[in-house]
N, C-alpha and C positions, 0 to 999 in steps of 0.2 A: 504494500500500500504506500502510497508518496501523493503529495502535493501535483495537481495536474495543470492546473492553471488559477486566479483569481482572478474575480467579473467585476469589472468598474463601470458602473449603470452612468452615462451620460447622455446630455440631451443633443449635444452635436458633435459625431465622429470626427470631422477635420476637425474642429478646433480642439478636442482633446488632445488626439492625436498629435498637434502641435506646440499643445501645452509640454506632454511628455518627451517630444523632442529638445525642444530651447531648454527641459531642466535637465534631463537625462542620457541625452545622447542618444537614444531610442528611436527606431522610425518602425513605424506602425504597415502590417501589408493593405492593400487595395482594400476596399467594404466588399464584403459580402452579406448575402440574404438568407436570412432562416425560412427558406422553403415554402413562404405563405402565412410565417406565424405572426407576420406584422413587425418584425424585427430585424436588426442587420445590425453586423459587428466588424470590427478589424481586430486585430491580430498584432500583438506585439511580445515577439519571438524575446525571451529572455534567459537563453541557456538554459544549459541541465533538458532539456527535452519539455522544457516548462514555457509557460507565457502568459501574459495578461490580456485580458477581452473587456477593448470595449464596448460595449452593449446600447445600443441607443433603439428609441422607437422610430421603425420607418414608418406604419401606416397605421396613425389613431383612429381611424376607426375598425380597424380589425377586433374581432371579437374572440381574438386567443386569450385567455387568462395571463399568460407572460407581459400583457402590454398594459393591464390596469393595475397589474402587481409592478410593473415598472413606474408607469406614472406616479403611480401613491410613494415609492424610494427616491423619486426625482424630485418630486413637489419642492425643494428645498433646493435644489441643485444636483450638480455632478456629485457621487458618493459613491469607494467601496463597497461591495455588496455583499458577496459570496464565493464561498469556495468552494473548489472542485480538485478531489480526490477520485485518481486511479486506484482502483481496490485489488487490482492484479485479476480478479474474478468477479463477473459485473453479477455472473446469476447466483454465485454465492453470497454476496452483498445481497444482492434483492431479497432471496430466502430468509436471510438473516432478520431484516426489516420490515417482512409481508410487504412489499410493495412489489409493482408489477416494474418492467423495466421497457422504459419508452425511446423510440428511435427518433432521430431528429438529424437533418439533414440541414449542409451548410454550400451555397453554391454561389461560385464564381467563375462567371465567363467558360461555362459545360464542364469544371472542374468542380466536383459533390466528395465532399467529406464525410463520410456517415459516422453517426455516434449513438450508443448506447448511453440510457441515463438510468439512475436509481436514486430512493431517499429524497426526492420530488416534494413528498408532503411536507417533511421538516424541512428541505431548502424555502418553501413557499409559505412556512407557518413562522408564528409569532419571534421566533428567537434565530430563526435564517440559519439553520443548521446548515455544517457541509452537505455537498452532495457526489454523486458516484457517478462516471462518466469515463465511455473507453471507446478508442475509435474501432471502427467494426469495419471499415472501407474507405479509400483514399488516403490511407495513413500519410503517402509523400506528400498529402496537400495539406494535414492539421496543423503546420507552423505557417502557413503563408502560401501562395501561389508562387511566390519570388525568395530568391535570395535575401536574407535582412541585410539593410543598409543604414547600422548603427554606425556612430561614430566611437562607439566605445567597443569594449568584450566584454558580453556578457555571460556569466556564469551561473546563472542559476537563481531559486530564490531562497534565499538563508532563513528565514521566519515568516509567517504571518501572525498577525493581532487580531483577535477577536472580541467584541463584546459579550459574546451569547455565552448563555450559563454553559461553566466549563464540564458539568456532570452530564450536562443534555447530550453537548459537543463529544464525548467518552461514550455515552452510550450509542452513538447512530455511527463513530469508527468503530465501536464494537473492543473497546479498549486499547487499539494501535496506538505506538508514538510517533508522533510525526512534530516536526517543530513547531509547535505552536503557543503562543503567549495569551494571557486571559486579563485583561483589565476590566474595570465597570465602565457602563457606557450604554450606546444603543449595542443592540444586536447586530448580530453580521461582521465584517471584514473592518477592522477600522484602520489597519498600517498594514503594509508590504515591504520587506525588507529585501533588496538586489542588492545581486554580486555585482559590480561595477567594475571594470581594470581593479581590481582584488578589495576595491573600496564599498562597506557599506552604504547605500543609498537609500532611504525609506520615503517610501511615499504614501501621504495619508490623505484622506479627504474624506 
């Protein structure tokens, strides 16, 4: 089990995107679309086989539950949201959790990345539990369509911060260690800490 990526819910993909470049050295791949669910992300490859997603609403009036559970995290602004753990075994996560495991498709220019999800209910409840997530096809495409064009090396992500009760957080990994810090606060993602040319970087929102 390992850290697979975290989701920074914002309302405008370029201008994130170019926020994390001017502080991080970071360059984010093309937008892609979630397959009709009213939503579209980029992609910002940050070593270790890991990366950051940004998540914005493409189409408010779509009628997927991801797009009014975004808007209600957005209401405030750009924010941290959630995390996404590789469980090594998605249907044994599932079983563990009673949850069924849902597919969800990410496309750019006829290049589809397929992914498995689990733990859905607690990513989507009160306390924004992590969530379980594996790709099941187009693996060469889950970091980007392109080559990343950072200006730094990036290695990986050394921590994440949460707010959500750290007992909730234990029991839906099902007790794995993975690095993860518990401060009070709101629920969900509240810092990310990258590997930078071997320098700590964190970014919070």
């Amino acid at each position: 089990m390992k850290i697979d990526h975290v989701v920074f819910a914002v309302r405008d993909l370029d201008a994130a995107a170019a926020k994390i470049w001017e502080r991080c050295g970071l360059a984010a791949q093309p937008t892609a679309d979630h397959g009709g669910a009213g939503t579209a992300n980029r992609i910002i490859p940050v070593g270790g086989d890991q990366f950051v997603e940004l998540l914005a609403i493409s189409d408010p009036s779509s009628a997927h539950p991801i797009v009014k559970f975004l808007a209600t995290h957005l209401a405030n602004g750009d924010r941290l949201l959630q995390l996404a753990i590789d469980p090594g075994d998605i249907d044994a996560a599932a079983a563990r959790l009673c949850q069924p495991v849902i597919d969800l498709v990410r496309s750019h220019h006829g290049h589809d990345t397929r992914f498995r999800l689990t733990g859905i209910a607690g990513a989507f409840g009160p306390q924004l539990l992590p969530f379980f997530v594996t790709c099941s096809a187009g693996r060469e495409w889950r970091l980007g369509y392109e080559p990343a064009r950072h200006r730094v090396r990036a290695a990986g992500i050394r921590w994440v911060e949460l707010g959500s009760e750290q007992a909730s957080v234990n029991e839906q990994l099902g007790g794995a260690s993975l690095p993860l810090r518990f401060v009070p606060g709101r629920p969900g993602v509240s810092a990310v800490a990258l590997d930078l040319d071997g320098n700590e970087v964190v970014l919070r929102a």
